[in-house]
C-alpha positions in Angstrom: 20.1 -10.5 16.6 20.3 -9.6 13.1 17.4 -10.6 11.2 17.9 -12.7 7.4 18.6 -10.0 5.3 17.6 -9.0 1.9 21.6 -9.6 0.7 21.4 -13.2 2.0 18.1 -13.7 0.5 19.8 -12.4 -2.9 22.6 -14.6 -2.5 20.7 -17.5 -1.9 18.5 -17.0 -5.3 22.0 -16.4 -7.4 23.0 -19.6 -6.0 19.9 -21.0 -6.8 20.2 -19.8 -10.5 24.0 -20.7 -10.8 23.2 -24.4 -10.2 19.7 -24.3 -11.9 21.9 -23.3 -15.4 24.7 -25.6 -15.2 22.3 -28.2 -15.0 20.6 -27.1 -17.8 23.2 -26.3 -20.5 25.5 -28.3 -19.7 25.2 -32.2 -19.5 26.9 -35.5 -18.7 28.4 -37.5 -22.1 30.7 -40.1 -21.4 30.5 -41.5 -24.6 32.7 -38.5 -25.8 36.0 -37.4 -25.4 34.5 -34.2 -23.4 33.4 -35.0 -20.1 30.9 -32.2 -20.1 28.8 -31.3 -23.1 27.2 -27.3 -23.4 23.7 -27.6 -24.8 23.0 -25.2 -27.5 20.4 -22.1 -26.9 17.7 -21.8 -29.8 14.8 -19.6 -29.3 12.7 -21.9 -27.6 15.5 -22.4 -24.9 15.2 -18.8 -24.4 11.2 -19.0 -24.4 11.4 -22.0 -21.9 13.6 -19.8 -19.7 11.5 -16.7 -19.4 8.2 -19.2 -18.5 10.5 -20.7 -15.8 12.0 -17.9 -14.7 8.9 -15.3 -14.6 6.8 -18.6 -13.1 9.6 -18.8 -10.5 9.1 -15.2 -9.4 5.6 -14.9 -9.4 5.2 -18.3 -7.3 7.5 -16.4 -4.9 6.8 -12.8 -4.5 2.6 -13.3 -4.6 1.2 -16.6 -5.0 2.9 -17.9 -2.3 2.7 -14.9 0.2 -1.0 -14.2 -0.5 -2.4 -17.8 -0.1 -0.3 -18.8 3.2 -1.1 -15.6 4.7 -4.7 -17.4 4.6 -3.5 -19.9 6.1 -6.0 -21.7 5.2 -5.4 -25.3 3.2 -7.6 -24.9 0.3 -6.0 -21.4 -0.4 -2.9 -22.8 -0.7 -3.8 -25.9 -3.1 -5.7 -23.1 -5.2 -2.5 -20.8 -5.4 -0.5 -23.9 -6.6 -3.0 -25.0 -8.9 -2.7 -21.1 -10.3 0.7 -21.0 -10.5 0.8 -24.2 -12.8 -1.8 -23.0 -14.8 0.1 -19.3 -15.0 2.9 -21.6 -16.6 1.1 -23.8 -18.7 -0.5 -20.4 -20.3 2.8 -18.5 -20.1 4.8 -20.7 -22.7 1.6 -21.6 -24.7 1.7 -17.9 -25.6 5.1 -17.6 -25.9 6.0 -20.6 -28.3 2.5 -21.1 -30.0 1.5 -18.0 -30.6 4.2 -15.2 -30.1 6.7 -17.8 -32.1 4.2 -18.2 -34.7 3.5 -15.1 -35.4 7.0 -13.8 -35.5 8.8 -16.1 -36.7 5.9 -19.0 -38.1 7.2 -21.9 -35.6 6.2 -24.1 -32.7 7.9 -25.5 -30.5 4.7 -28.5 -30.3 4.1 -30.7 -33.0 1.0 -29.7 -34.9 -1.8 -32.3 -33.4 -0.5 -32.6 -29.7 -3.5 -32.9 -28.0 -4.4 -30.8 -24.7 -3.7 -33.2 -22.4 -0.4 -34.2 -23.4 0.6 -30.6 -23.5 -1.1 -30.2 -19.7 0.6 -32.8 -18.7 3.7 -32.3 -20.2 3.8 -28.7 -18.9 3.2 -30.1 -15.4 6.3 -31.4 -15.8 8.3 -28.7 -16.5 6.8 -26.5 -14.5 7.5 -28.7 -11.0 11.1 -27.8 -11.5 10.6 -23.9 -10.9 7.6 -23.9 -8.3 8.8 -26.9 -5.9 12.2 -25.2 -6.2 10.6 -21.4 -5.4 8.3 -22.9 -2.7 11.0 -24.5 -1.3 12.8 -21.3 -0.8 9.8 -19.3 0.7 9.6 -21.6 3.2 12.9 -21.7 4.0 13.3 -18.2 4.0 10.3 -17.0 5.9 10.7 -20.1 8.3 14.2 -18.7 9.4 12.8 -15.0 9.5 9.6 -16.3 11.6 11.8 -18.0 14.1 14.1 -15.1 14.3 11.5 -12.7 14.9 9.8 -14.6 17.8 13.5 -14.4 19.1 13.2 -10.8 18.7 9.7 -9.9 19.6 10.6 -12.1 23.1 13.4 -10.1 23.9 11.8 -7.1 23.2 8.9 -8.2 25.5 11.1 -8.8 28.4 12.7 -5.4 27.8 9.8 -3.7 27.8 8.3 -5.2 30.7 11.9 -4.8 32.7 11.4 -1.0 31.8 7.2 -0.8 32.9 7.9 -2.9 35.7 10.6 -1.2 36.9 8.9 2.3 36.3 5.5 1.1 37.9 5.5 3.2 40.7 7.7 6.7 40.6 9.7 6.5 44.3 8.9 10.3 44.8 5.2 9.6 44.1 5.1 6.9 47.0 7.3 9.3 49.1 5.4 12.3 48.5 2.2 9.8 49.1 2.8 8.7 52.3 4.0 12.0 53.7 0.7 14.1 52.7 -1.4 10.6 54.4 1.3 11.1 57.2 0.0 14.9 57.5 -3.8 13.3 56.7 -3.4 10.9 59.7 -1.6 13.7 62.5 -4.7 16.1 61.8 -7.2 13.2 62.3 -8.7 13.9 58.7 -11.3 11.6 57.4 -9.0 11.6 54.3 -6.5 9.3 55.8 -8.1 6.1 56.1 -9.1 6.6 52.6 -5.8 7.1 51.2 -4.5 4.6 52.5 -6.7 2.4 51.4 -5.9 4.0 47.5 -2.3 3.0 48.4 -2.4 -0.4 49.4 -4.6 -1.0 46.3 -2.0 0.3 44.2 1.0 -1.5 45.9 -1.6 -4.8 45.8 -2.3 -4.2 42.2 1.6 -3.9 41.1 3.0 -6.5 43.3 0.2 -9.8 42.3 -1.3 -8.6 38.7 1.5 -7.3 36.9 2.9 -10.5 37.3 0.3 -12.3 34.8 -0.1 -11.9 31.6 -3.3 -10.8 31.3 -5.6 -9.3 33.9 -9.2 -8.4 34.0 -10.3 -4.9 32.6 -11.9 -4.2 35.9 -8.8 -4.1 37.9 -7.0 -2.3 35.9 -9.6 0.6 35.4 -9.7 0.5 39.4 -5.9 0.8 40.0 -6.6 3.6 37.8 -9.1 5.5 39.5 -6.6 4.5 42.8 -3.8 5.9 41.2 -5.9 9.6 40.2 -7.2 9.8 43.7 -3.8 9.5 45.0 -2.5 11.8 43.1 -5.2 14.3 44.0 -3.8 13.6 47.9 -0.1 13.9 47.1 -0.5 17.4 45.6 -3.3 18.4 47.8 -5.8 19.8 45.5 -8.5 18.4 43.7 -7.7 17.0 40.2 -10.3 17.3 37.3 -9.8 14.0 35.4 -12.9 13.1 33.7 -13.7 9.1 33.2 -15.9 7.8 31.1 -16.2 3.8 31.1 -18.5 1.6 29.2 -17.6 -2.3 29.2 -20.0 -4.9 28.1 -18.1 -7.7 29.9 -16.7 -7.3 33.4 -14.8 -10.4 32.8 -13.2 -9.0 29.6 -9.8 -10.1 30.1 -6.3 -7.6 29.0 -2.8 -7.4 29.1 -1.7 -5.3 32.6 -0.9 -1.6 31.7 -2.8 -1.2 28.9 -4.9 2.0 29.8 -2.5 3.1 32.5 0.2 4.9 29.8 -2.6 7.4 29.1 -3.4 8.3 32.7 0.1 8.4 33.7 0.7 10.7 30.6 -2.4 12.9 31.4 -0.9 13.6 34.9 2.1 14.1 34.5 2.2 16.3 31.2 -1.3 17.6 30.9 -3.1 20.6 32.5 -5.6 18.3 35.7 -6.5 21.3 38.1 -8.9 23.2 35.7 -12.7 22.8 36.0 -13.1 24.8 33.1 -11.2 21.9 30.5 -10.9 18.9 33.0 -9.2 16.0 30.8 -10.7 13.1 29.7 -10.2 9.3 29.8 -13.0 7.4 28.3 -12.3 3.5 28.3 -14.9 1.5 26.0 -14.5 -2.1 26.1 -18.0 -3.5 23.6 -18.2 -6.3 21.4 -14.4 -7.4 22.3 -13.2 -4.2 20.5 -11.3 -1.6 23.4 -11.0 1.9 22.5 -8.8 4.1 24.6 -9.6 8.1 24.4 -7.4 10.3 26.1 -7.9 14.3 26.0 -5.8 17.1 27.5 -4.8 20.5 27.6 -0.7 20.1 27.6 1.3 22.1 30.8 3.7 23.6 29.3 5.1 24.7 32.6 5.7 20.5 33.6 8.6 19.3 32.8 9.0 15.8 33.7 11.8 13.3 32.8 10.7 10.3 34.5 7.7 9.4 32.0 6.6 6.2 33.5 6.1 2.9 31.3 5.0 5.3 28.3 3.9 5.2 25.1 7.1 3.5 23.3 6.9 1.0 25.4 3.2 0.2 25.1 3.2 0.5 21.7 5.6 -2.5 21.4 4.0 -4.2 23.6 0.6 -4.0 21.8 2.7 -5.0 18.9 3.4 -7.9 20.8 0.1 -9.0 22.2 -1.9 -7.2 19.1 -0.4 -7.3 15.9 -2.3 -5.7 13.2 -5.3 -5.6 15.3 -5.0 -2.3 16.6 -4.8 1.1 15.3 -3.5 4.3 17.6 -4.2 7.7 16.2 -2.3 11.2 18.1 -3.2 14.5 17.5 -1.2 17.1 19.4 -0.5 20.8 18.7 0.9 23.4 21.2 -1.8 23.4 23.7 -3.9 19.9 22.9 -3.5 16.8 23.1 -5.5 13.9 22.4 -4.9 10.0 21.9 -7.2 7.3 20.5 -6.6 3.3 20.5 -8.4 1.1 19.3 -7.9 -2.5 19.9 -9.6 -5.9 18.3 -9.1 -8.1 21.5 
């Protein structure tokens, strides 16, 4: 879908203009031969113009998108209180006192009192901000709806891709043939991993299916998933995890943490006990910070990269926007990922 763009938005404030000044210079005379009469333009027409036009703008481009990003209802009674008084002050300096001293004229008779010029100013000014306000709404409402469209359908994509990419085929193959070998030499191992297994298969078939889960399971299907991996390639694997959560019950989207395991084994160096790689998972005062660090094998080359990290990020964009931050640093032989989430 293509999103309201900045052309249309353009378009829409020409039109805006193009009806605003045939209104205004020319009007209706019937008592004349000519239908329609053109007002002149004197300088206060001019001055009159600039206050509407510059309060039009400024109502539009800040006033409006700083006090309903609040969204809060006194916010946005102050900002329109502002913008009036922005006007009000606006052609007070232009045609008292810029007028006056250029060219020694007002455009108010001397002895208007202040609250006949407020109100008076009120007046003029509702044209311009109703009209601008009016348009923001407008505007932003289409954009909003169109990028819940979007966002939605970017959702469902990503979770088509994850859940289709939950479990590799070779990994289950490669799985069940080591517990095979496990389970013929009457290893201890075997009850074990199969155990690992049906948690995984458990975990991907029921949770993945909600739309959040609790921290705890994921961190298990986790530590399921790096023990399984230590029996398919028959050796032990030096992932180090560190967990601290305050809140057992903590609740998170599924496949959160998972994209930086799954990257850790499959492009990161896992069999040395000299730099084992890290995962630390720290879930305190409803703020979640992933850390993952590796050394990268460049001798792995693998294609199939699971759910990762382009899909997770839109997917935090989708469950966290603007309330997460995600820092990489990666050179030749390093890698290491931090993200920090504001559940």
């Amino acid at each position: 879908m293509k999103l309201f763009s900045t052309q249309k938005e353009i378009a829409l404030h020409l039109l805006f203009w193009v009806i605003y000044l045939i209104g205004y210079f020319i009007t209706l005379n019937p008592d004349s031969k000519i239908v329609y009469q053109v007002e002149s333009v004197d300088l206060f027409t001019v001055t009159f113009l600039i206050a509407t036009i510059s309060t039009f703008y400024v109502n539009y481009f800040y006033v409006l998108k700083t006090s309903f990003k609040s969204h809060k209802l006194l916010a946005i009674l102050v900002g329109f209180v502002l913008i009036f008084v922005y006007f009000i002050f606006c052609r007070y300096l232009l045609e008292e006192v810029l007028t006056f001293h250029l060219f020694d004229v007002n455009n108010y008779f001397e002895g208007t009192s202040l609250s006949f010029y407020i109100l008076d100013n009120i007046h003029w000014a509702s044209t311009p901000i109703l009209a601008s306000s009016a348009l923001w709404i407008i505007i932003n409402f289409i954009r909003t709806l169109q990028n819940e469209v979007v966002i939605t359908e970017e959702k469902k994509q990503a979770e088509i891709q994850f859940l289709k990419s939950q479990i590799n085929p070779h990994f289950i193959f490669n799985t069940l043939n080591n517990i095979y070998s496990l389970v013929v030499s009457k290893s201890e191992k075997s009850l074990h991993a199969i155990e690992k297994l049906s948690d995984i298969m458990r975990f991907t078939t029921y949770e993945t299916q909600k739309e959040r889960i609790n921290i705890q399971d994921e961190i298990s299907y986790i530590k399921s998933l790096i023990d399984l991996e230590g029996i398919r390639m028959a050796s032990s694997i030096q992932i180090q995890v560190e967990i601290s959560v305050d809140k057992e019950n903590q609740e998170i989207p599924p496949y959160i943490i998972l994209p930086f395991v799954e990257n850790c084994i499959k492009h990161g160096v896992i069999n040395s006990v000299e730099n084992p790689a890290l995962i630390s998972i720290d879930c305190n005062k409803n703020v979640l910070t992933i850390l993952a660090e590796n050394k990268i094998n460049s001798n792995l080359k693998d294609e199939h990269s699971g759910i990762g990290f382009e899909n997770l990020k839109k997917r935090l964009e989708y469950y966290f926007p603007n309330k997460y931050k995600w820092d990489v640093e990666k050179n030749e032989t390093d890698f290491k990922s931090t993200l920090i989430i504001h559940l």
